[in-house]
N, CA, C and O atoms as a Tinker XYZ file with bonds, in Angstrom:
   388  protein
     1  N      3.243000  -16.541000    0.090000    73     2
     2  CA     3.193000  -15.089000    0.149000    64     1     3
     3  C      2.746000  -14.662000    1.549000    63     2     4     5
     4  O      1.781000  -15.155000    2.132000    81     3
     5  N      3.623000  -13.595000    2.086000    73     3     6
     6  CA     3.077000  -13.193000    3.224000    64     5     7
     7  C      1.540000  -12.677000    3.040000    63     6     8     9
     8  O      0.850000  -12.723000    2.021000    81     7
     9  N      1.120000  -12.031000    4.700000    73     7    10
    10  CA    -0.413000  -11.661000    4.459000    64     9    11
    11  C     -0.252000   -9.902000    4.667000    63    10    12    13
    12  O     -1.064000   -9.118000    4.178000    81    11
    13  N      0.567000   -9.610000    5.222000    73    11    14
    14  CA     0.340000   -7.904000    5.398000    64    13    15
    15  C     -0.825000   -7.504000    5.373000    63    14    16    17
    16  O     -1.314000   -6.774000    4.512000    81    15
    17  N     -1.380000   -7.973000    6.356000    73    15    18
    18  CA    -2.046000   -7.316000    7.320000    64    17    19
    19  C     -2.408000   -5.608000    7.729000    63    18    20    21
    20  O     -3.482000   -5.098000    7.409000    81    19
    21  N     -1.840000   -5.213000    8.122000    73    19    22
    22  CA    -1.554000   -3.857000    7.884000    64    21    23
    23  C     -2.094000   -3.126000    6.956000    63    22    24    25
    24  O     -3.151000   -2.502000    7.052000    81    23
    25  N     -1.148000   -3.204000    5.735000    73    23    26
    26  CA    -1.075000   -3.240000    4.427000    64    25    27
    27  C     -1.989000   -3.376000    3.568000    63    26    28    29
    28  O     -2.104000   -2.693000    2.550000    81    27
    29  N     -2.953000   -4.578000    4.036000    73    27    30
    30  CA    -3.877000   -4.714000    3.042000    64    29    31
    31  C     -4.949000   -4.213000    4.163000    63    30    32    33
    32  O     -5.838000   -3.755000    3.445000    81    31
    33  N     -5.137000   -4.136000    4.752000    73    31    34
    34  CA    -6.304000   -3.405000    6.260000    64    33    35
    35  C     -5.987000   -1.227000    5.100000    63    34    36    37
    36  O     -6.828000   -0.549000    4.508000    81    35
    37  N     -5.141000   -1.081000    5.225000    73    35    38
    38  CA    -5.236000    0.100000    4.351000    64    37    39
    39  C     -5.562000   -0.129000    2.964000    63    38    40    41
    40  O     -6.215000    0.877000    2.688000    81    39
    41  N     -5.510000   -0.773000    2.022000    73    39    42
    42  CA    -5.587000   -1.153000    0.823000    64    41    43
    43  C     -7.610000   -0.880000    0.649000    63    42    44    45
    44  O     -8.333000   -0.125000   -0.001000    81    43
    45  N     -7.837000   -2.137000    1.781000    73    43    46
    46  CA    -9.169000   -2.008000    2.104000    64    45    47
    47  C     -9.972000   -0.439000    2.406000    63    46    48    49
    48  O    -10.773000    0.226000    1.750000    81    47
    49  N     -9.506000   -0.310000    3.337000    73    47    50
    50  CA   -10.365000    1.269000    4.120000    64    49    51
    51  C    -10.087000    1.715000    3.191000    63    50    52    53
    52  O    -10.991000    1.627000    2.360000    81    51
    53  N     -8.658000    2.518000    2.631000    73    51    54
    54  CA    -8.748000    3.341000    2.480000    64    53    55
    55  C     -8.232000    3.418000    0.562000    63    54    56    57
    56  O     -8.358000    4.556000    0.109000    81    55
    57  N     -7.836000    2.609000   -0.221000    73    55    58
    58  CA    -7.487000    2.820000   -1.439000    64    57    59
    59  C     -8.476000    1.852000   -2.191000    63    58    60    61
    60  O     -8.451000    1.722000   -3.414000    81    59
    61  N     -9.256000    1.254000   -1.452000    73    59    62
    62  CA   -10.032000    0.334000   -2.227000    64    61    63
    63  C    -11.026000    1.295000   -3.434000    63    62    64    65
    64  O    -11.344000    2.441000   -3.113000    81    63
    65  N    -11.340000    0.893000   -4.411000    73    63    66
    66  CA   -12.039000    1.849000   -5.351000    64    65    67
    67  C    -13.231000    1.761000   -4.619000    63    66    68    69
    68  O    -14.076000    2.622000   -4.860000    81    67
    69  N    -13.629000    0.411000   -3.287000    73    67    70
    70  CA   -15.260000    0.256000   -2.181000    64    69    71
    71  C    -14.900000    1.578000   -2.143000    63    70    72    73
    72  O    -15.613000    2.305000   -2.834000    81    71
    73  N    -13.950000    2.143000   -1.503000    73    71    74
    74  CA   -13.528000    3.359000    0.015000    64    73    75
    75  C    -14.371000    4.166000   -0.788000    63    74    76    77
    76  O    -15.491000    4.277000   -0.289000    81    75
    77  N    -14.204000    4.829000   -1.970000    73    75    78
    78  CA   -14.470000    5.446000   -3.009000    64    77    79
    79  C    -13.788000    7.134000   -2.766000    63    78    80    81
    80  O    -14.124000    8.193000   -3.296000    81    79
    81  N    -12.772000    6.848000   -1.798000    73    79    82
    82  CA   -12.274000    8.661000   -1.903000    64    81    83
    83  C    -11.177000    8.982000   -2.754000    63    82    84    85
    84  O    -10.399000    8.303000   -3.424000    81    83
    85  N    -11.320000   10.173000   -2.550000    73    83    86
    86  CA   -10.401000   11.000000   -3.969000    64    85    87
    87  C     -9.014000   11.019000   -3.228000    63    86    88    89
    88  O     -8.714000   10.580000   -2.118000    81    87
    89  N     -8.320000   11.612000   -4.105000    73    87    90
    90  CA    -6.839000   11.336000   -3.705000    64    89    91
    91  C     -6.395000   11.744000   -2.319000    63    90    92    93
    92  O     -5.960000   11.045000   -1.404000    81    91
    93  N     -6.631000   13.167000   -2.393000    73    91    94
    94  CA    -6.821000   14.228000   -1.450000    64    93    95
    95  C     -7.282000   13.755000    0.152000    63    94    96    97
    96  O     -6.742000   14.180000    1.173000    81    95
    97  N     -8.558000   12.645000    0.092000    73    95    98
    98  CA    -9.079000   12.042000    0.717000    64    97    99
    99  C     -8.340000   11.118000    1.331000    63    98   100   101
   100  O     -8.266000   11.018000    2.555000    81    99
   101  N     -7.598000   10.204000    0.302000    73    99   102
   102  CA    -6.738000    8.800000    0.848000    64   101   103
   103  C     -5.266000    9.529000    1.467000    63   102   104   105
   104  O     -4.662000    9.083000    2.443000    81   103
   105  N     -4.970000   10.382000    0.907000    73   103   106
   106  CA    -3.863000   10.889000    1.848000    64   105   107
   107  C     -4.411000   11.352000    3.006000    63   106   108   109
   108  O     -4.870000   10.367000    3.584000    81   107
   109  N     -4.545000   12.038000    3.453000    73   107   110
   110  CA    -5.785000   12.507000    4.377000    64   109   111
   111  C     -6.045000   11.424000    5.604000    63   110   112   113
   112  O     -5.673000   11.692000    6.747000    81   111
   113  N     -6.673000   10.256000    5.300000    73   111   114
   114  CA    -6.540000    9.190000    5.322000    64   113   115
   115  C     -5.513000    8.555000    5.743000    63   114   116   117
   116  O     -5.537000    8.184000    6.916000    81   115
   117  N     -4.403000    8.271000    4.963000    73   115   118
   118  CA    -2.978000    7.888000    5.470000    64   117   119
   119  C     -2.261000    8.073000    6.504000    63   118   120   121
   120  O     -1.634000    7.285000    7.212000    81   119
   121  N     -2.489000    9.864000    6.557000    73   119   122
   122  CA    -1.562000   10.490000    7.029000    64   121   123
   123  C     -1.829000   10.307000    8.810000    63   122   124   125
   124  O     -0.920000    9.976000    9.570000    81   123
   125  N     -3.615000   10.667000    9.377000    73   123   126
   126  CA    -3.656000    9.827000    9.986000    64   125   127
   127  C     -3.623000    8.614000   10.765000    63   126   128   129
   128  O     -3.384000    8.439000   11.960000    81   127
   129  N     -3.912000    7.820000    9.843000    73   127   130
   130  CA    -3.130000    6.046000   10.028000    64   129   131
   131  C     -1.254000    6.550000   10.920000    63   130   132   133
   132  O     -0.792000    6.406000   12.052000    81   131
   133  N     -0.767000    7.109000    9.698000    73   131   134
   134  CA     0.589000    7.635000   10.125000    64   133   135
   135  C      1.279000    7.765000   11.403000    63   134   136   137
   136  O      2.315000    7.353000   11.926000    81   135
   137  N      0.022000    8.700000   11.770000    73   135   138
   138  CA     0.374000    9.508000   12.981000    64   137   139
   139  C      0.363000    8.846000   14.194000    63   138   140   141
   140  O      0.900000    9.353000   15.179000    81   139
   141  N     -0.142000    7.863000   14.233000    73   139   142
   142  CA    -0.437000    6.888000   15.408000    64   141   143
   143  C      0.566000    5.745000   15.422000    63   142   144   145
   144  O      0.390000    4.667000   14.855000    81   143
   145  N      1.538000    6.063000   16.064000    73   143   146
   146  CA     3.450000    5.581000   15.826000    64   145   147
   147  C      3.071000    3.675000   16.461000    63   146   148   149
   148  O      4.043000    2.997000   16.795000    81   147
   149  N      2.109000    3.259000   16.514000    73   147   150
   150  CA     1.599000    1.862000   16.670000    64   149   151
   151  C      1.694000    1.054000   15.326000    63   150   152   153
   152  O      2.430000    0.107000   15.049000    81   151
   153  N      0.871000    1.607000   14.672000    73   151   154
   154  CA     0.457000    1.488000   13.200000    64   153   155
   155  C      1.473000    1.959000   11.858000    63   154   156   157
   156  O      1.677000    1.437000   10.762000    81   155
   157  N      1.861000    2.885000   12.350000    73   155   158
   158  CA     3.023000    3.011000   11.700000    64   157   159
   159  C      4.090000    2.402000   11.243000    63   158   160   161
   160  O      4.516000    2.182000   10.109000    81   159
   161  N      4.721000    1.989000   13.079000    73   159   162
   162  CA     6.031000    1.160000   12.629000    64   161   163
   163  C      5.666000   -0.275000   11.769000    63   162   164   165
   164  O      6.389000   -0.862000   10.963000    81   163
   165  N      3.694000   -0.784000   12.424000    73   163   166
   166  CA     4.020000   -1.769000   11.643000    64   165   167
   167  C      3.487000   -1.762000   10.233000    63   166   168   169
   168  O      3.784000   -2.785000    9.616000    81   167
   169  N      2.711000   -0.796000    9.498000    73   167   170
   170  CA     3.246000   -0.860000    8.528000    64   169   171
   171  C      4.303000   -0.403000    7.611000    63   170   172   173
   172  O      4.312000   -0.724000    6.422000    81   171
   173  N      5.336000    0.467000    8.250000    73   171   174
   174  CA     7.133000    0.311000    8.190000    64   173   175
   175  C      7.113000   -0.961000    7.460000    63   174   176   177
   176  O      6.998000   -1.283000    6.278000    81   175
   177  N      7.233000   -1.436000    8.332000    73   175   178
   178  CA     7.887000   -2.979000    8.750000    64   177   179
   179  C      7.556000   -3.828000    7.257000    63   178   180   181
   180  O      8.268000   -4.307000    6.374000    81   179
   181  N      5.994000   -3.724000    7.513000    73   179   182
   182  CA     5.447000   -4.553000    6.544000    64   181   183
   183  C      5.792000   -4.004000    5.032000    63   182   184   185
   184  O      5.807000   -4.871000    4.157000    81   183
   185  N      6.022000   -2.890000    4.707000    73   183   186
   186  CA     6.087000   -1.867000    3.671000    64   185   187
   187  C      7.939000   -2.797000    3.288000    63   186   188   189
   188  O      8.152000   -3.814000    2.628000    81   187
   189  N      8.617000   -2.173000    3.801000    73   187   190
   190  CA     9.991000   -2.887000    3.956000    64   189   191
   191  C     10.254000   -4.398000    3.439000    63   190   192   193
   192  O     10.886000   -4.909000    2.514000    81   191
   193  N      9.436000   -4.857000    4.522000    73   191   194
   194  CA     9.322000   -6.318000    3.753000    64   193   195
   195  C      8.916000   -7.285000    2.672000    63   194   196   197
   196  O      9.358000   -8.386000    2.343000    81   195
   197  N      7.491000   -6.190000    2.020000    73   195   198
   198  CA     7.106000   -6.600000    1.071000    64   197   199
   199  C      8.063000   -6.199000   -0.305000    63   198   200   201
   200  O      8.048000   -6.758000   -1.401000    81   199
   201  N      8.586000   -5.469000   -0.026000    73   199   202
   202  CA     9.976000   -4.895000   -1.174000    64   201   203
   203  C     10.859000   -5.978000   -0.999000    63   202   204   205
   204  O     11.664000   -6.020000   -1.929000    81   203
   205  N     11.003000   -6.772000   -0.258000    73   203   206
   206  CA    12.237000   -8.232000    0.227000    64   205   207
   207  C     11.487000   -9.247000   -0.682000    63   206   208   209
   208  O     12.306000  -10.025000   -1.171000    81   207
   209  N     10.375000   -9.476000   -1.027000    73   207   210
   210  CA     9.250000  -10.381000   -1.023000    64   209   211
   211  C      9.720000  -10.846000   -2.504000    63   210   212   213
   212  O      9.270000  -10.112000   -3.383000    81   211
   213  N     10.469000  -11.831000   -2.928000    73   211   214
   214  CA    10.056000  -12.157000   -4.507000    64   213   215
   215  C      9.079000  -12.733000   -4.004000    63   214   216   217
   216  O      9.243000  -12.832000   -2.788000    81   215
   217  N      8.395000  -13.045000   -4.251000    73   215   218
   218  CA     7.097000  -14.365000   -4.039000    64   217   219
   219  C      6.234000  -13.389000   -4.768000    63   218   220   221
   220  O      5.672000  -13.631000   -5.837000    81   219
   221  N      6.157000  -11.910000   -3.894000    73   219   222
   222  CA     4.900000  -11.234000   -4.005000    64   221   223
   223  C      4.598000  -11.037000   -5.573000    63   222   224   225
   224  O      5.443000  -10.870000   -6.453000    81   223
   225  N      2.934000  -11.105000   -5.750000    73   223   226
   226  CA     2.668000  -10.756000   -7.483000    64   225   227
   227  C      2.077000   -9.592000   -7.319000    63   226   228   229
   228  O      0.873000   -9.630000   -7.062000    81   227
   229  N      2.584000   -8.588000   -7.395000    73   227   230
   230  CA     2.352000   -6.984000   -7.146000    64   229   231
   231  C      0.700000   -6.703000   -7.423000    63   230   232   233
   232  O     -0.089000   -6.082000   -6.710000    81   231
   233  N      0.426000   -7.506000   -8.943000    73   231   234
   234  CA    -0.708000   -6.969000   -9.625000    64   233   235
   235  C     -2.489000   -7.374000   -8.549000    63   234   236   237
   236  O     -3.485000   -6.718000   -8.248000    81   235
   237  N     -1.938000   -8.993000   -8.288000    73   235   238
   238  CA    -3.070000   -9.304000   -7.107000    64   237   239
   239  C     -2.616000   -8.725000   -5.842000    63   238   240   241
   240  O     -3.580000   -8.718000   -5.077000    81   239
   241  N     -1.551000   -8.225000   -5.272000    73   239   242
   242  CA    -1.488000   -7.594000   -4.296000    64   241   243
   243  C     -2.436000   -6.548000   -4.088000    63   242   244   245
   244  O     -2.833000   -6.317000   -2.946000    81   243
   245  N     -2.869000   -5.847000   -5.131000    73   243   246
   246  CA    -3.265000   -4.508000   -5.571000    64   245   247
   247  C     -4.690000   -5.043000   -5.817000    63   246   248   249
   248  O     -5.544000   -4.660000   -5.017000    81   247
   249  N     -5.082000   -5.900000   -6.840000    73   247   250
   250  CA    -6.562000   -6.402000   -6.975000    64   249   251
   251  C     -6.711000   -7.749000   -7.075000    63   250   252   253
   252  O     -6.208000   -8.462000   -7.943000    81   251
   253  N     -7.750000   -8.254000   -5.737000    73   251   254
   254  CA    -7.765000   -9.551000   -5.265000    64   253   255
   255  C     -9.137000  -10.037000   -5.228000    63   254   256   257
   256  O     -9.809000   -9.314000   -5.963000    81   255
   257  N    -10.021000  -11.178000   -4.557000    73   255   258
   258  CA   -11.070000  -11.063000   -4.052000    64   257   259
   259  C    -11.667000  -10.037000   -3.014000    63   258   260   261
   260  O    -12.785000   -9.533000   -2.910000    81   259
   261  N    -10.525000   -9.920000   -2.300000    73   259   262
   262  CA   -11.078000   -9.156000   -1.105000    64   261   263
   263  C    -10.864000   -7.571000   -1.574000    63   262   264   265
   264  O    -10.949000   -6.996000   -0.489000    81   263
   265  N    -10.668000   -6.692000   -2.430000    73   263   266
   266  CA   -10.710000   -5.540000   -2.503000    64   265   267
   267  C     -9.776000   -5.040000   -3.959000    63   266   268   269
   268  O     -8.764000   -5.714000   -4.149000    81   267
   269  N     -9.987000   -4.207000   -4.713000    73   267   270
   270  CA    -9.390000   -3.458000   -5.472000    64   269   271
   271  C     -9.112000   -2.088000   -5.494000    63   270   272   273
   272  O     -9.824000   -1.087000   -5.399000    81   271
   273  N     -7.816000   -2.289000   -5.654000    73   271   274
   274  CA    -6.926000   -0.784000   -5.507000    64   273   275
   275  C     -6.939000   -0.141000   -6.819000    63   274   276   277
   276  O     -7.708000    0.786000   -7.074000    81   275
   277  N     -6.107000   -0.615000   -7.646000    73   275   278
   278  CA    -5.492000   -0.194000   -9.049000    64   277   279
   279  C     -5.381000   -1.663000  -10.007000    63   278   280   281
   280  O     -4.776000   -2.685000   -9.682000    81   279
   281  N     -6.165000   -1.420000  -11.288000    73   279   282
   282  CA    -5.997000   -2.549000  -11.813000    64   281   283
   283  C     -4.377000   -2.132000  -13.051000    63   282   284   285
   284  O     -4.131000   -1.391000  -14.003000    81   283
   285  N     -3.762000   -3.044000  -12.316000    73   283   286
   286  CA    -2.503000   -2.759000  -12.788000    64   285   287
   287  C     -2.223000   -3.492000  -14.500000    63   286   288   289
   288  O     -2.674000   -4.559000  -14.918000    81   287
   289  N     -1.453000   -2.629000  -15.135000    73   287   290
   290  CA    -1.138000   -3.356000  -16.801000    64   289   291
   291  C     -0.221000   -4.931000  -17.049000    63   290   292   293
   292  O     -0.259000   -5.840000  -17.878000    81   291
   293  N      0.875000   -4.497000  -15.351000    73   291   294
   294  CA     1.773000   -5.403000  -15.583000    64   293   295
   295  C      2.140000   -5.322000  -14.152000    63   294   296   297
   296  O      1.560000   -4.664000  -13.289000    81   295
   297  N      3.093000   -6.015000  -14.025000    73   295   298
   298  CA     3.716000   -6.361000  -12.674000    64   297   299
   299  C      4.443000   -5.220000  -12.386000    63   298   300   301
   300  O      4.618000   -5.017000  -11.185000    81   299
   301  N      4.953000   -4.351000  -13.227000    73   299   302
   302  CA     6.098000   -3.219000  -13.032000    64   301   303
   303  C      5.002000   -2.050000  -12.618000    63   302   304   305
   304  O      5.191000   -1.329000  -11.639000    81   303
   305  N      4.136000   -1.967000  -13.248000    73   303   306
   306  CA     2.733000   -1.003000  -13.331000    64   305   307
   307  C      2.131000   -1.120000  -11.877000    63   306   308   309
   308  O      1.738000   -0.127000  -11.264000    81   307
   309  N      2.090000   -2.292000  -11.410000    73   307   310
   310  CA     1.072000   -2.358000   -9.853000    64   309   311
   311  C      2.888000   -1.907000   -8.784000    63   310   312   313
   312  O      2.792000   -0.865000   -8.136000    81   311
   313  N      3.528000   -2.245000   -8.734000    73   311   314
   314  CA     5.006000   -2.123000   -8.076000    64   313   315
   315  C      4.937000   -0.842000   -7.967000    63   314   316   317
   316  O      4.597000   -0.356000   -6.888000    81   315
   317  N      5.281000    0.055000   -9.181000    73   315   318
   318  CA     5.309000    1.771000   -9.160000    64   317   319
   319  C      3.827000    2.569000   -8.560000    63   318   320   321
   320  O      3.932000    3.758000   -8.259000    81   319
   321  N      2.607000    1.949000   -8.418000    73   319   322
   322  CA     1.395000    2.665000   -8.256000    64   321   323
   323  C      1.893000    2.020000   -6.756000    63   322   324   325
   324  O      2.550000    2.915000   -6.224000    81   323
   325  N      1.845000    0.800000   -5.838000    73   323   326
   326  CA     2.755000    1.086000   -4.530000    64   325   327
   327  C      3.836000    1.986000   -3.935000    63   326   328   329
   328  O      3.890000    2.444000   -2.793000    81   327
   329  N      4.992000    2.195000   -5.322000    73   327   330
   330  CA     5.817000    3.176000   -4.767000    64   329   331
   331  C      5.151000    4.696000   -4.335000    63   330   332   333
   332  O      5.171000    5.401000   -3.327000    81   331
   333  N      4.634000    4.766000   -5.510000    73   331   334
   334  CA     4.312000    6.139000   -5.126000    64   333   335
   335  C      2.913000    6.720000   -4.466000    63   334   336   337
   336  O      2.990000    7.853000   -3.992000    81   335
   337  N      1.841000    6.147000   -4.406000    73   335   338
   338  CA     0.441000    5.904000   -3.208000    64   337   339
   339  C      1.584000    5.710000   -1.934000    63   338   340   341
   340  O      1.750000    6.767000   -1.325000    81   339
   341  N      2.249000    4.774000   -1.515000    73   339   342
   342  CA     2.388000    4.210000   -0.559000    64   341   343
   343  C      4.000000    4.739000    0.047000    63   342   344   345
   344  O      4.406000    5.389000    1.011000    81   343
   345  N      4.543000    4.109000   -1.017000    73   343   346
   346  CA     6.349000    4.245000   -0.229000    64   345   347
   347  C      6.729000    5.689000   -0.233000    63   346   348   349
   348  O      7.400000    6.413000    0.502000    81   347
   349  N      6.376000    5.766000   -0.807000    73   347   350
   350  CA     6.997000    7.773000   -1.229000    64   349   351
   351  C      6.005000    8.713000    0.268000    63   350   352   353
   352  O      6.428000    9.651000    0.944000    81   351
   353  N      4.835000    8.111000    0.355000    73   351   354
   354  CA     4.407000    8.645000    1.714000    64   353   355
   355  C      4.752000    8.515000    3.072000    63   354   356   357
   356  O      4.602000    9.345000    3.969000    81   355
   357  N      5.413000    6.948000    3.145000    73   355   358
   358  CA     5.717000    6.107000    4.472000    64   357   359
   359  C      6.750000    6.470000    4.574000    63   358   360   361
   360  O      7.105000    6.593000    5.746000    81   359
   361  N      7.934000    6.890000    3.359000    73   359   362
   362  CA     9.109000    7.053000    3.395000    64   361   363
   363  C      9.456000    7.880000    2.583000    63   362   364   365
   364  O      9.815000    7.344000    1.535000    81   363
   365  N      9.544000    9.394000    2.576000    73   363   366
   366  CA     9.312000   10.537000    1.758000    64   365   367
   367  C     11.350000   10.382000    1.738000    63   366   368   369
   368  O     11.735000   10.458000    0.572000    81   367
   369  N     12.155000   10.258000    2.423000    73   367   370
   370  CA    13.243000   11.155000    2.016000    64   369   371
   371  C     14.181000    9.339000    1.378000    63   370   372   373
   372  O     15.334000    9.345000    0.949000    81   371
   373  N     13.622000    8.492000    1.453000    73   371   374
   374  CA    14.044000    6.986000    0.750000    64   373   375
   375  C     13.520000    6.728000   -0.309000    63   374   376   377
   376  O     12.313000    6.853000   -0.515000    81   375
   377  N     14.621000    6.202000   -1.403000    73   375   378
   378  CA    14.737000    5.500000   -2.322000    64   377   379
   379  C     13.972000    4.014000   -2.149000    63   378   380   381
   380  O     14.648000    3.097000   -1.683000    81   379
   381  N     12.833000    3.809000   -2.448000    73   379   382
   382  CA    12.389000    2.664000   -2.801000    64   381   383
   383  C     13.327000    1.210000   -3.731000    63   382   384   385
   384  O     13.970000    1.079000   -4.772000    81   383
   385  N     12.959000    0.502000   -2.769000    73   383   386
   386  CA    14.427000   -0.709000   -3.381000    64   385   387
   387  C     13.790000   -1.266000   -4.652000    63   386   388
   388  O     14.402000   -2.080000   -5.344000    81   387
């Protein structure tokens, strides 16, 4: 499994249930990250790729040792709480693969 880096560096700061902010907050949050076209493209990149990823197990993607996001029901359950926290923000006018 890749490491996404990136990816999980936001997972951490900013969606971790540690971070402890409200929604409002983590977008907020994001949108910043966003704006700084460094960070961006690479988590683009990484965002993109982890959708390529069979390997990836969505549910520890999401809650691991190192941080918890969303404790997901199922594999389809942690996938859709990425689409829409994440892909639907990085990529508002794309269809998530």
């Amino acid at each position: 499994m890749e490491h996404y880096p990136s990816l999980r560096n936001l997972f951490i700061s900013i969606f971790s249930v540690d971070a402890g902010l409200e929604e409002d907050d983590e977008i907020a949050a994001l949108i910043r990250v966003l704006n700084d076209p460094v960070q961006r493209k690479e988590i683009e990149g990484e965002l993109k790729q982890l959708f390529q990823d069979d390997a990836i197990s969505w549910t520890e993607f999401l809650e691991n040792d190192d941080y918890v996001v969303y404790p997901a029901d199922d594999e389809e359950d942690a996938k859709e709480y990425v689409i829409e926290s994440l892909w639907n923000r990085v990529f508002p006018n794309e269809v998530a693969p």
